[in-house]
N, C-alpha and C positions, 0 to 999 in steps of 0.2 A: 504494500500500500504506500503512495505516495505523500510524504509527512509534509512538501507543501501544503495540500490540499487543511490542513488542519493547523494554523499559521493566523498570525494577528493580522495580515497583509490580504487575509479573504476579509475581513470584514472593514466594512464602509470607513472612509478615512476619518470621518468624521466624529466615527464612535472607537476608535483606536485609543488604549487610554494611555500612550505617552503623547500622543497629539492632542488629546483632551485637555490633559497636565500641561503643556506647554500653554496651551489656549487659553484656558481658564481658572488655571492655576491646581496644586495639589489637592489642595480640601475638597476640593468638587469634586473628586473620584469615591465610587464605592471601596471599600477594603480590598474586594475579591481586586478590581481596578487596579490599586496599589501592587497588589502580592504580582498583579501578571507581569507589572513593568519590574520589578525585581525577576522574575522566574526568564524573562525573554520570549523563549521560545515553548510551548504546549508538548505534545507526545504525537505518538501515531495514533492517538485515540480522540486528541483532545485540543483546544488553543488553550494559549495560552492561559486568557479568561479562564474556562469552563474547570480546566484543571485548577486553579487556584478558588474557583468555589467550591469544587469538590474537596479543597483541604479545609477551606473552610466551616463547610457544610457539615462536613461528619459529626455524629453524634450531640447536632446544633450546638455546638460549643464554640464557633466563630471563633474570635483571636485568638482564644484558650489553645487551639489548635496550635497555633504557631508557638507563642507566649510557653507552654509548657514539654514542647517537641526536643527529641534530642536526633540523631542524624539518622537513626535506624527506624524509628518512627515518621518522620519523611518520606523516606527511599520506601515505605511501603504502597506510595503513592507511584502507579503508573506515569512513569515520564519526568522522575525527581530523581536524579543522579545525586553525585557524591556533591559537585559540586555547585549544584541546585538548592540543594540543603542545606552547603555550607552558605551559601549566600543569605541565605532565609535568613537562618540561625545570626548569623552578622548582623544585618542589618536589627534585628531583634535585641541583639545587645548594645549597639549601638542605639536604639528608641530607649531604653531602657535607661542610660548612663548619658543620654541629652534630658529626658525626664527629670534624674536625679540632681543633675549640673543646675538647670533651672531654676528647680526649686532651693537648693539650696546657695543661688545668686542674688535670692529672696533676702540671704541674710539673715535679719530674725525672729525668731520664732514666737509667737504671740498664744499660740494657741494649738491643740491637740490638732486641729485641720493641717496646720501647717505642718506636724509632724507625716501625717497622712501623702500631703502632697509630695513630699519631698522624697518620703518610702513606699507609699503602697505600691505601686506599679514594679518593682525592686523586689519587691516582696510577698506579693499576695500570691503570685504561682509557685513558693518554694514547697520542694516537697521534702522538707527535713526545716525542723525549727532551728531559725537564727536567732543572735541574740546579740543586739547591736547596741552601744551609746551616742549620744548625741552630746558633744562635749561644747558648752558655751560658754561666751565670757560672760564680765559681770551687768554688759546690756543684752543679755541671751541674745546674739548673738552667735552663730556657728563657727566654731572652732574646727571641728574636723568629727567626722561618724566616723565610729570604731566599728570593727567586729570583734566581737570576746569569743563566742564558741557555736559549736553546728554541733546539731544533737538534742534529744528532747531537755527540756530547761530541766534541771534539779541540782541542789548546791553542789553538788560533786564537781560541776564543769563549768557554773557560776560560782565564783570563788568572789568575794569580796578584795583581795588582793590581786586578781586579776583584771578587777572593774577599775578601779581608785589607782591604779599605778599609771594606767592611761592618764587620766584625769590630772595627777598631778606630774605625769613628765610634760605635758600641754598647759598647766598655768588654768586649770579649769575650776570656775567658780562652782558652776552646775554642772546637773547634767539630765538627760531625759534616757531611762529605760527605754528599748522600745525588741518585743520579739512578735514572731510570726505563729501561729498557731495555721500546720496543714492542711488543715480538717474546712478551713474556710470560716469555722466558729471563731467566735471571739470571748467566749464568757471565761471568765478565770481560773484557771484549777487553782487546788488547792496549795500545790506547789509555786504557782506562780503567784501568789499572797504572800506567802512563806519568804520567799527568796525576794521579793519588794522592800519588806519590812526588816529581813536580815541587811539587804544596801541602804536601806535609808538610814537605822538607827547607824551604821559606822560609816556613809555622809554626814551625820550628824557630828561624830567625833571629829572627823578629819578637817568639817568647815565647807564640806563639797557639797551642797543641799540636789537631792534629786525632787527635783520638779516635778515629775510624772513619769509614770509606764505605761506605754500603749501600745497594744497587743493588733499586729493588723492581722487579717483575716481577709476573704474575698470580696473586698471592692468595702469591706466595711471592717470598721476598728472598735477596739474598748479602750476611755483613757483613767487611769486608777484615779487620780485628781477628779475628772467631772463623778465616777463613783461614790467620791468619798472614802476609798481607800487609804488614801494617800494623804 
């Protein structure tokens, strides 16, 4: 079978979405739009388009699809080589780390949203809980996000001496907890009370005051502060 025949260049120039994008700019594309001017070229099955909504489409989880894809789950897509995927998966990290740059050229942090904006997108597809700080100065301000540990939270790998050592080689007044919970849930285990209240009361000692821990989840967060935890 002839893989012209199945090609961005059969369909009307008008509806071609990198002459779209050129035309009318990025925003005005659908997603599936976006993914095909990344992918190029379609399959012997497929154009460009139809293949990048069929990635989308699956199991209507849209971004999720790419957002949470690693290379072997790509390539099970007719017409997604090695280095189809690897493109994807780029540019995906690269959305990811202009998201975070962003927000965090925002400066300072006023409020549990701003924590939100600056990590959820960073955050809400990991499939293994992170456990990050947010280290600021004394106009909260962002100093620099750490990562402390990967692994379900419990003090064993949340150490108080692993938190606060950051904190003070950085000149850090505060600081915001902030972890991931897989599951997409955000309510608080028991353990993650536990381990708040073990870093605040030795914040307390050292002069480091933790501000709040917020827990993202899928596209939605908990922050200990508005709970009354904190």
């Amino acid at each position: 079978m002839d893989n012209n025949n199945y090609t961005i260049k059969n369909i009307p120039e008008n509806e071609r979405p990198r002459e779209k994008l050129i035309k009318y700019g990025a925003h005005t594309l659908t997603n599936s739009e976006l993914l095909a001017i990344i992918l190029r070229v379609g399959s012997t099955k497929d154009t460009a388009v139809t293949l990048a909504q069929k990635i989308l489409n699956t199991n209507n989880k849209g971004l999720k699809n790419i957002a949470e894809a690693n290379i072997m789950e790509l390539k099970k897509f007719h017409g997604i080589s090695d280095a189809k995927a690897a493109q994807i998966l780029a540019v995906t990290e690269l959305s990811k780390r202009i998201s975070a740059l962003q927000a965090e050229e925002r400066i300072k942090i006023t409020s549990p949203q701003d924590v939100s904006m600056l990590l959820m997108e960073e955050m809400r597809y990991l499939k293994k809980e992170y456990f990050k700080i947010i280290l600021l100065d004394t106009k909260n301000k962002i100093i620099e996000v750490v990562n402390i540990s990967v692994g379900n939270l419990n003090s064993s790998i949340v150490h108080p001496r692993e938190v606060f050592i950051e904190a003070i080689k950085r000149s850090s007044a505060s600081m915001i907890l902030v972890h991931n919970h897989p599951s997409g849930e955000v309510k608080p285990s028991k353990e993650d009370i536990n381990i708040t209240k073990r870093l605040t009361e030795s914040g307390k000692i050292l002069g480091i005051e933790i501000l709040d821990h917020i827990i993202i989840g899928d596209g939605v967060y908990t922050s200990f502060k508005e709970q009354g935890i904190i």
